[in-house]
Z-matrix of the N, CA and C atoms (Angstrom, degrees):
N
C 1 1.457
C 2 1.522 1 108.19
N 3 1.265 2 126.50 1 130.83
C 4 1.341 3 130.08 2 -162.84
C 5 1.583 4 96.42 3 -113.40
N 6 1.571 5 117.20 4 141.33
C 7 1.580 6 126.03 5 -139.71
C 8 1.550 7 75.32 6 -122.79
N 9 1.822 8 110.25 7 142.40
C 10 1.229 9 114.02 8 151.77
C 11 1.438 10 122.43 9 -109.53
N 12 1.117 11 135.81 10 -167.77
C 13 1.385 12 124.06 11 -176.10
C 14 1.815 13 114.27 12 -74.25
N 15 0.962 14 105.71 13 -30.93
C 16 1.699 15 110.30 14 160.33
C 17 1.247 16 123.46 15 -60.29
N 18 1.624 17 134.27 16 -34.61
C 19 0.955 18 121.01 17 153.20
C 20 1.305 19 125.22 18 -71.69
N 21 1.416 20 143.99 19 -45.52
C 22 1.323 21 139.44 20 165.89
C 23 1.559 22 94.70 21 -47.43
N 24 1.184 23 148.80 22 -45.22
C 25 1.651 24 124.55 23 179.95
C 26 1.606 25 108.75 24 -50.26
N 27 1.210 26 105.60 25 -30.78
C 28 1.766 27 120.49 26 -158.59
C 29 1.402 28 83.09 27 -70.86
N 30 1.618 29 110.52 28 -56.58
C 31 1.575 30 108.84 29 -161.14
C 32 1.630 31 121.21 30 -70.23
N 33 1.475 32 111.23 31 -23.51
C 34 1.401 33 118.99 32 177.01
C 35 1.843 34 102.86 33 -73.17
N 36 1.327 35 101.98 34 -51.30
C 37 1.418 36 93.40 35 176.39
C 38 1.459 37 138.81 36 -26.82
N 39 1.698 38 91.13 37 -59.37
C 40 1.640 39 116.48 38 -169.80
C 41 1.112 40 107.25 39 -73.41
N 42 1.515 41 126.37 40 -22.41
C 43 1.447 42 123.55 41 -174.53
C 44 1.701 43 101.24 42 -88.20
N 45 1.312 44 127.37 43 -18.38
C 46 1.649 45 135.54 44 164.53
C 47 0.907 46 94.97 45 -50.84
N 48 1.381 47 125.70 46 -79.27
C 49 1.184 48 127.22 47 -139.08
C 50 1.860 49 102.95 48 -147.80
N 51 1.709 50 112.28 49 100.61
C 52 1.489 51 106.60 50 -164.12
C 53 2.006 52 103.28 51 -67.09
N 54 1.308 53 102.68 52 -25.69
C 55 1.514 54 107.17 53 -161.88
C 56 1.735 55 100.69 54 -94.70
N 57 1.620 56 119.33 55 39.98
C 58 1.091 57 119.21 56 -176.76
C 59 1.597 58 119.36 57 -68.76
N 60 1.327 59 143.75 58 138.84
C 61 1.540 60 115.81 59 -172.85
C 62 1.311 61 118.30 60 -74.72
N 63 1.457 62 143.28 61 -178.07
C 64 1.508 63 118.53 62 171.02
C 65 1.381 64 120.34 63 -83.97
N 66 1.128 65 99.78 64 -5.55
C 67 1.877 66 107.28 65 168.63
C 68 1.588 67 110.20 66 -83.70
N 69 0.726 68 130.83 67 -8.07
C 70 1.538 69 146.90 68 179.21
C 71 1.312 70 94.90 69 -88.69
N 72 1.259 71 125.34 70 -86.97
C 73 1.288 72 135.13 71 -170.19
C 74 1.619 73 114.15 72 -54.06
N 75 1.155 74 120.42 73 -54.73
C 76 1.813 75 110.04 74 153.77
C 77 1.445 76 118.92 75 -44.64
N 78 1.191 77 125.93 76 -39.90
C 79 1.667 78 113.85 77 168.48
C 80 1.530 79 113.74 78 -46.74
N 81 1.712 80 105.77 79 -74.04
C 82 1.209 81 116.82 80 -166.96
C 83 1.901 82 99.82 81 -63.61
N 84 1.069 83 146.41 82 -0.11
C 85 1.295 84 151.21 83 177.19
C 86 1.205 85 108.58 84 -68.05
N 87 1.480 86 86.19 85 -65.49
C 88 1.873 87 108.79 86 -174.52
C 89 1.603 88 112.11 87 118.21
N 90 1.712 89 92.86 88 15.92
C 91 1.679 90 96.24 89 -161.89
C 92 1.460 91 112.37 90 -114.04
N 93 1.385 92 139.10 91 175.23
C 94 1.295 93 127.69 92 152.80
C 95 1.743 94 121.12 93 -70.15
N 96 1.573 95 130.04 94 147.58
C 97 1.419 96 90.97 95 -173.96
C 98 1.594 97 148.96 96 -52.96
N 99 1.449 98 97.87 97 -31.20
C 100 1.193 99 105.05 98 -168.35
C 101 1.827 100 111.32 99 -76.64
N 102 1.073 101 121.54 100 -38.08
C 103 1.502 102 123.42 101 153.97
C 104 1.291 103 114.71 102 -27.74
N 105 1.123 104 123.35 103 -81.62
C 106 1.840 105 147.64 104 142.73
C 107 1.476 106 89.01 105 5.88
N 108 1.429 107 104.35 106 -92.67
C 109 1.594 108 111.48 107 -152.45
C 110 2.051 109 102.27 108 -58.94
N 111 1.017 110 112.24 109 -63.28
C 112 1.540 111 87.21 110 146.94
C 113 1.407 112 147.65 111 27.56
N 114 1.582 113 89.10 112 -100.79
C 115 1.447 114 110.14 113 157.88
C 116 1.395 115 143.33 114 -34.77
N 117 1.697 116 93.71 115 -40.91
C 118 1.528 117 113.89 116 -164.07
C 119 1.698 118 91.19 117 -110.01
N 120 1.498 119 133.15 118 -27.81
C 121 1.619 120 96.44 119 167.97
C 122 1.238 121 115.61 120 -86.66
N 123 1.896 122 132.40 121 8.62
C 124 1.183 123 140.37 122 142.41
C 125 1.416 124 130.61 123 -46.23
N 126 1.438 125 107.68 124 -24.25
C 127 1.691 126 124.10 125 -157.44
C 128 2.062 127 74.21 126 -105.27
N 129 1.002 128 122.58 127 -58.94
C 130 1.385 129 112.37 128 -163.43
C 131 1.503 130 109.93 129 -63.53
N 132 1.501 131 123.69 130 -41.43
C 133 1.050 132 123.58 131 -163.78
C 134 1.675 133 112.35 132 -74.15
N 135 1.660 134 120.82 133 -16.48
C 136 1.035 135 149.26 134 178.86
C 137 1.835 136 107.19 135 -86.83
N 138 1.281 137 117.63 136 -5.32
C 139 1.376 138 130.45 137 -179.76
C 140 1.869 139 110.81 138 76.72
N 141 0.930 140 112.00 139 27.23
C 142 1.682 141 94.29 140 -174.50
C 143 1.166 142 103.05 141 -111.19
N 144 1.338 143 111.54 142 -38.73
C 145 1.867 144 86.03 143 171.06
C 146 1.613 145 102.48 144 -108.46
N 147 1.289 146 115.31 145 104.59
C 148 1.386 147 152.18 146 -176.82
C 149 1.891 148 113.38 147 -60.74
N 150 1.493 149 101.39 148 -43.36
C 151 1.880 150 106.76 149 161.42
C 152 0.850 151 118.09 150 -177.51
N 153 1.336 152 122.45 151 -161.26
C 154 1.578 153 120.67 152 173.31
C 155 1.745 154 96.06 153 -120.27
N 156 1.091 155 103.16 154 -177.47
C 157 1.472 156 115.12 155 178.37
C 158 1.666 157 118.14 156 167.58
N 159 1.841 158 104.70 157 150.03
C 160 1.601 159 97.17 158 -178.85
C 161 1.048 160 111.07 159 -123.14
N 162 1.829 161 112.88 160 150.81
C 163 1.192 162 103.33 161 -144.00
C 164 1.848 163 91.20 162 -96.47
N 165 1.261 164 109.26 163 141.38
C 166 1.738 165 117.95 164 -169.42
C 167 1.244 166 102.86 165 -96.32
N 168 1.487 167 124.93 166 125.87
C 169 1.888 168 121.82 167 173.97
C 170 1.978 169 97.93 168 -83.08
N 171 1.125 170 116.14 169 68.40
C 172 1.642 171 118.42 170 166.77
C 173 1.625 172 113.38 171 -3.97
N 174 1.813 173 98.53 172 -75.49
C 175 1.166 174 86.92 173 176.57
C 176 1.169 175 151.83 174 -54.82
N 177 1.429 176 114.17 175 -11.07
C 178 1.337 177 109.42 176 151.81
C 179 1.054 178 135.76 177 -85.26
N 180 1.256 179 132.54 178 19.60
C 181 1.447 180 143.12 179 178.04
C 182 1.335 181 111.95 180 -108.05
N 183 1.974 182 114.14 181 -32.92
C 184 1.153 183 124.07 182 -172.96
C 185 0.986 184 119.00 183 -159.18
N 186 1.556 185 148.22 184 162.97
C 187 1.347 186 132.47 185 162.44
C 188 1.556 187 115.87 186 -73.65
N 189 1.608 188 136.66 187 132.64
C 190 1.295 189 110.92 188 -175.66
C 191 1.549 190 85.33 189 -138.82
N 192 1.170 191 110.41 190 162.27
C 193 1.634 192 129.05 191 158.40
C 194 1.124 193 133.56 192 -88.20
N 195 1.607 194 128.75 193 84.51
C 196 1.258 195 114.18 194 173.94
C 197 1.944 196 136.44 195 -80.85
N 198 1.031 197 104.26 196 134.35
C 199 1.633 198 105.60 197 -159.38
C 200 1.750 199 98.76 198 -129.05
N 201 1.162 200 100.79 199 146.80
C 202 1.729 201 126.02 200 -175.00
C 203 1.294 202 117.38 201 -117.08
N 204 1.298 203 129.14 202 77.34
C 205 1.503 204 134.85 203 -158.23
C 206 1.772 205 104.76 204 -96.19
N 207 1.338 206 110.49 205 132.35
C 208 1.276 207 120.48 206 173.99
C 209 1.854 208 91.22 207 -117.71
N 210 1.801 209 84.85 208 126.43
C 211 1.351 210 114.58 209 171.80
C 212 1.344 211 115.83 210 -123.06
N 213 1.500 212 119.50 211 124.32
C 214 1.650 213 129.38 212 153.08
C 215 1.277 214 112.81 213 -106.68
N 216 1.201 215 109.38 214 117.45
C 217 1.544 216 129.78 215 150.83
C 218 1.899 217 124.79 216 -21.55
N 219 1.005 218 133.92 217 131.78
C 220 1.610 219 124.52 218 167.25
C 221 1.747 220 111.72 219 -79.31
N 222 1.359 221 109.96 220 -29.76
C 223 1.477 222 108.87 221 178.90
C 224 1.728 223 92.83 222 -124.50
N 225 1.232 224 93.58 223 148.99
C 226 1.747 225 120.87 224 -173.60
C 227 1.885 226 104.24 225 -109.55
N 228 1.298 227 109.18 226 2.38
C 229 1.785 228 101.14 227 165.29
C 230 1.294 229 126.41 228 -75.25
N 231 1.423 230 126.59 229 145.67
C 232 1.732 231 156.18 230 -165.54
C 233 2.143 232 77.13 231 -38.52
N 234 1.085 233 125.04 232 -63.21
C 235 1.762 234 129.09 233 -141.46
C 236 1.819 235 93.39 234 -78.49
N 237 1.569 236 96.16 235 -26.16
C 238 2.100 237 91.96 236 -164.98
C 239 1.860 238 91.02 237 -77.95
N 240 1.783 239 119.85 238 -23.61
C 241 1.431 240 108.38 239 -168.30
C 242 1.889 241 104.09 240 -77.72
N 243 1.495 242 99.48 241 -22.58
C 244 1.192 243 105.27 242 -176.78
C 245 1.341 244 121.80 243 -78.91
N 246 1.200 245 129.08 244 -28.64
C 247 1.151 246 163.03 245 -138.59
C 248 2.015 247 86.17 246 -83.88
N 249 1.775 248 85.22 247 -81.58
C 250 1.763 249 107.06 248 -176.04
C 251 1.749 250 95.84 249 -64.93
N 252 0.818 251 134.44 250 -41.53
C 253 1.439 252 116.66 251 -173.45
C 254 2.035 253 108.21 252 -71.03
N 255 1.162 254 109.39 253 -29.88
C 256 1.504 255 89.94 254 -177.85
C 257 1.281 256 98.84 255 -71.56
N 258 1.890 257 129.61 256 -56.86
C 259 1.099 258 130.69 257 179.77
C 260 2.183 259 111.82 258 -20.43
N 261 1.392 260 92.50 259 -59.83
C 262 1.551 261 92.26 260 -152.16
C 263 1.340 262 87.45 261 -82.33
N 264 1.305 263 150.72 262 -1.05
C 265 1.212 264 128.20 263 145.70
C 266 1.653 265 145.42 264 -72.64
N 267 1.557 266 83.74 265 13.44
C 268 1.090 267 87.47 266 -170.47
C 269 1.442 268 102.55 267 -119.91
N 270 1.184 269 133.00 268 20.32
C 271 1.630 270 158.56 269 -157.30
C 272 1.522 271 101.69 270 -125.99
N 273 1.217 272 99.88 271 121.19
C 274 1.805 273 100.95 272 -159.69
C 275 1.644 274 104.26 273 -96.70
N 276 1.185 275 111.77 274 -10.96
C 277 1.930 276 131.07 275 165.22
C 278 1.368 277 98.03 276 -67.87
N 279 1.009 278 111.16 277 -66.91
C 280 1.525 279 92.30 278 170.20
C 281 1.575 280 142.70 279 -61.68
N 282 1.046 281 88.03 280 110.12
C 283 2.115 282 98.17 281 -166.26
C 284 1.415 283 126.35 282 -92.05
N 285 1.736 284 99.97 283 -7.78
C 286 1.377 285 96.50 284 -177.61
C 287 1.756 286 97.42 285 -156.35
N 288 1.041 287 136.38 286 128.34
C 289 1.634 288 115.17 287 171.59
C 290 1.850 289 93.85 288 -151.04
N 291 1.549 290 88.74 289 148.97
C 292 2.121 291 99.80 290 -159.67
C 293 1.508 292 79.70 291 -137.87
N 294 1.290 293 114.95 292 135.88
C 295 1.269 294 154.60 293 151.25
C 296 1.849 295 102.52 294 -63.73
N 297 1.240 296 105.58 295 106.95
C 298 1.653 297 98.49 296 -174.14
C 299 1.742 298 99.82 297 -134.03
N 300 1.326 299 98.98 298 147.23
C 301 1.767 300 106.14 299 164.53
C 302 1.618 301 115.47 300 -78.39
N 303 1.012 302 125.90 301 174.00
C 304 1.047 303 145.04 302 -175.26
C 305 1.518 304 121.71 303 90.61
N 306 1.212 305 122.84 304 -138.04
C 307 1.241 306 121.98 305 178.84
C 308 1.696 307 123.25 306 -62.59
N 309 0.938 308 120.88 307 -51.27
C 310 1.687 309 127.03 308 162.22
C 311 1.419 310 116.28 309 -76.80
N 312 1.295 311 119.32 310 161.49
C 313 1.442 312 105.85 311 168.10
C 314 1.571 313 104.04 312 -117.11
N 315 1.355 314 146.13 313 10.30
C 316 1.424 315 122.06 314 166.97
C 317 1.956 316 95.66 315 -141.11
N 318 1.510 317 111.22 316 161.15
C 319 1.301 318 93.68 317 176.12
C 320 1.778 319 81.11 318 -121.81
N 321 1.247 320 125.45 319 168.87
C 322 1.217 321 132.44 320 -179.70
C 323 1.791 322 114.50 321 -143.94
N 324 1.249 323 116.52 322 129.41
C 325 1.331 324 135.49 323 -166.47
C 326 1.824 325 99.50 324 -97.54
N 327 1.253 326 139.51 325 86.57
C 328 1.066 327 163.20 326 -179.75
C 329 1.582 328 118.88 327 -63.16
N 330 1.637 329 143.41 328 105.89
C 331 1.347 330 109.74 329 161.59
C 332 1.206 331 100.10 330 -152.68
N 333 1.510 332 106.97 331 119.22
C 334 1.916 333 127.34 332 -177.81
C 335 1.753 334 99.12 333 -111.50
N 336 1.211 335 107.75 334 176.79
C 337 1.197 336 131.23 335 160.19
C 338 1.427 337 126.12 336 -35.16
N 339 1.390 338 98.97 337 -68.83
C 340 1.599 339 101.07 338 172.66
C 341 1.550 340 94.19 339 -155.37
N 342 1.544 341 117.80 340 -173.27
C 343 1.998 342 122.00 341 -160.50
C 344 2.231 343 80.88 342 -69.20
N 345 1.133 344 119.36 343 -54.70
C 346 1.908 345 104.79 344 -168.35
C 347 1.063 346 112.43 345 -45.87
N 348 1.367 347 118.49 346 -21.52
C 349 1.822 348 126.55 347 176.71
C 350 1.459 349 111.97 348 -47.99
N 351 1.466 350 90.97 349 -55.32
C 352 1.451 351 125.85 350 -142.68
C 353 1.572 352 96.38 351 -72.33
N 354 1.400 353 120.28 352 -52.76
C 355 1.467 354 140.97 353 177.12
C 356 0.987 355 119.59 354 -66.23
N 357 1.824 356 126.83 355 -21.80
C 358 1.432 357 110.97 356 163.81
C 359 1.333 358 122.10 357 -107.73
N 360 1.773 359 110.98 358 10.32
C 361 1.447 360 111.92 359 139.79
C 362 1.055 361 100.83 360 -93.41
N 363 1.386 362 174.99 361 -5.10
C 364 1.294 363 140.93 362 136.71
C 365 1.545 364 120.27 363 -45.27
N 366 1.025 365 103.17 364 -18.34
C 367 1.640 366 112.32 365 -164.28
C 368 1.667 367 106.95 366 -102.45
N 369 1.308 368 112.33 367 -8.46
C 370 1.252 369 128.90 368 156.24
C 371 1.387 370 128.60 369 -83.46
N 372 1.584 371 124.52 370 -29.02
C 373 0.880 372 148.12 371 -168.33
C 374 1.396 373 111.34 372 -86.61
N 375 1.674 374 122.12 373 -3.61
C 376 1.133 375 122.80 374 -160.29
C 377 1.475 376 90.91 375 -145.52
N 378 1.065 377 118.89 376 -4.33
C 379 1.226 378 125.78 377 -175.24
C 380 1.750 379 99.24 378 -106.65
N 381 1.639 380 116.61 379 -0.51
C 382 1.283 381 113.62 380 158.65
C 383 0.870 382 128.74 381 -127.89
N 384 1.094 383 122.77 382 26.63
C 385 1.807 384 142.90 383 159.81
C 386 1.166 385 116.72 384 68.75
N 387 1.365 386 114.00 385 58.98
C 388 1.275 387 114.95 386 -164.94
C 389 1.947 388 102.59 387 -101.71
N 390 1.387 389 104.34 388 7.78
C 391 1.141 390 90.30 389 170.22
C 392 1.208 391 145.07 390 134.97
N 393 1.387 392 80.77 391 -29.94
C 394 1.901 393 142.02 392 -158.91
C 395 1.787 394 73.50 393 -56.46
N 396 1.181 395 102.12 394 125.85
C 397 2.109 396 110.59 395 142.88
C 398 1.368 397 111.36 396 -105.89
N 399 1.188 398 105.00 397 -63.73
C 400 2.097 399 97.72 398 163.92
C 401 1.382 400 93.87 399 -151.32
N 402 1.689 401 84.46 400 167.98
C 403 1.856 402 116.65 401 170.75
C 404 1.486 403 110.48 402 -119.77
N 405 1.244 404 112.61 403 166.65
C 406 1.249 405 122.28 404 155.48
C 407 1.665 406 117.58 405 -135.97
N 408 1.302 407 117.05 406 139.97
C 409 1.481 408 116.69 407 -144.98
C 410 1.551 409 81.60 408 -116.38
N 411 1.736 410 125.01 409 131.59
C 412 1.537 411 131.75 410 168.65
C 413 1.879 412 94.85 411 -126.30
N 414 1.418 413 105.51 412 133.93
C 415 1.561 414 98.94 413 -163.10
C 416 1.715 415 70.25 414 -115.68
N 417 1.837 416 94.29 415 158.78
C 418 1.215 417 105.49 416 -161.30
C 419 1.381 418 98.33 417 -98.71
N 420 1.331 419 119.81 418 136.09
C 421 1.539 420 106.41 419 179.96
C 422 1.408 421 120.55 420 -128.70
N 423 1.169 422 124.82 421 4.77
C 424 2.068 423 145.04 422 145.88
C 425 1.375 424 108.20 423 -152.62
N 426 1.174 425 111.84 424 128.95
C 427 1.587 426 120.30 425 -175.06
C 428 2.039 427 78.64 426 -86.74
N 429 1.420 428 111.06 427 129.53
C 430 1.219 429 112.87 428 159.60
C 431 1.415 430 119.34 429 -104.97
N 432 1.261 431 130.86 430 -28.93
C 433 1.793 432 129.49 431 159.85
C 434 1.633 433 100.73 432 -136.21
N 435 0.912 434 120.30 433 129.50
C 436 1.772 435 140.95 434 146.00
C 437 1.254 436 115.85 435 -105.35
N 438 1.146 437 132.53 436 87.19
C 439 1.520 438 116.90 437 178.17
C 440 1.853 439 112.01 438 -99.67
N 441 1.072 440 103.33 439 170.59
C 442 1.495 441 95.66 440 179.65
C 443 1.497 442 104.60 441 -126.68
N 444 1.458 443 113.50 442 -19.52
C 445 1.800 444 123.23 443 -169.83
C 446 1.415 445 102.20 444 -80.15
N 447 1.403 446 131.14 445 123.40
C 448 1.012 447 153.65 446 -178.03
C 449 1.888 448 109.74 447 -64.05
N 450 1.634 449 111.08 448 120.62
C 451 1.961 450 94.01 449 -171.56
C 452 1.751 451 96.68 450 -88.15
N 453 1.480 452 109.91 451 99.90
C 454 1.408 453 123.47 452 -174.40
C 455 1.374 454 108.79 453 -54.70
N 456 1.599 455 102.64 454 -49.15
C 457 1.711 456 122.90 455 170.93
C 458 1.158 457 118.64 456 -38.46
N 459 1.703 458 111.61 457 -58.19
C 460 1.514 459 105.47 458 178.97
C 461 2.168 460 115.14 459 -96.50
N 462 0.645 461 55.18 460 43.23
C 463 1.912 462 75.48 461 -167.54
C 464 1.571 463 99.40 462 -110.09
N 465 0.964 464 110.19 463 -88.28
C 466 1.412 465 130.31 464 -173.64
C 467 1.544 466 123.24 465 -98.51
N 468 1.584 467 98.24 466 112.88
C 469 1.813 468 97.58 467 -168.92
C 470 1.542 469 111.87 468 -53.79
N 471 1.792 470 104.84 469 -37.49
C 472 1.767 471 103.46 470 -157.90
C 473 1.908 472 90.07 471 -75.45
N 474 1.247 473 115.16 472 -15.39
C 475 1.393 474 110.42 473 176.03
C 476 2.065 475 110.33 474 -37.36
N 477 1.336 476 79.24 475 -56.84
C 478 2.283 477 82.05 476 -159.18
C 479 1.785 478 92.07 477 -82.59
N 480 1.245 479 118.68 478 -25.93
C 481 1.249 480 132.10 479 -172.32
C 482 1.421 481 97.86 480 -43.23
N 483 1.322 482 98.80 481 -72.79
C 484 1.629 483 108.36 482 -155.35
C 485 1.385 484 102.74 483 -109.21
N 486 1.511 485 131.98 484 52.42
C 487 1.272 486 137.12 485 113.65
C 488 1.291 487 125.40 486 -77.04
N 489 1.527 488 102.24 487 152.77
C 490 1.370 489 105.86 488 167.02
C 491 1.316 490 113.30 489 -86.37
């Protein structure tokens, strides 16, 4: 699906602010609403904007541990990537995990209770053969940027192009 500059307004918007009203979002569009709204259950039904969601500050609700696990595999076949990827998707501590080149093959976004949490699902995780040859465990100790808003601008040329 090929994006014009009205939809990237649509898309920068919604990622501001998911609970925008549709009169809001037709302003900043450039559209009337219903055109607008349109647009945007076009963009969903087409898969790009995938949901909404709010973003929760944990720590204030609880103490939690965040941890950054680098995992390599012992076997490199199509069934061992499949194997560990259904497993760890199905592990609700795990919040984020990327398939990466270079030296490791997965990086994993970690968050338990506290580091004993953390170690006896690791210690579970190996205790089901998922595959694991080694990890290396980086515990998070100030998140300095997390962003979630996508830089459309530097992403996409027709993005800055075709604004006014």
């Amino acid at each position: 699906m090929k994006l014009d500059a009205i939809d990237l307004r649509i898309l920068e918007a919604i990622q501001a602010d998911g609970r925008i009203t549709k009169l809001a979002l037709a302003e900043k569009a450039g559209l009337s609403p219903t055109p607008c709204w349109m647009r945007l259950r076009k963009l969903e039904r087409a898969g790009i904007v995938t949901g909404y969601h709010a973003r929760v500050a944990l720590r204030r609700v609880a103490p939690v541990a965040s941890v950054m696990m680098e995992v390599t595999l012992g076997n490199h076949r199509q069934a061992d990537f499949d194997r560990f990827e259904r497993a760890i998707a199905a592990i609700p501590e795990v919040v984020a995990c990327w398939s990466v080149g270079g030296g490791v093959d997965y990086i994993l976004k970690v968050m338990t209770a506290d580091i004993d949490a953390y170690q006896r699902l690791v210690d579970g995780m190996l205790e089901r053969e998922l595959g694991i040859d080694r990890y290396f465990t980086y515990i998070v100790t100030k998140t300095v940027k997390e962003e979630t808003v996508l830089p459309f601008g530097s992403l996409l040329p027709q993005a800055s192009a075709g604004q006014e």
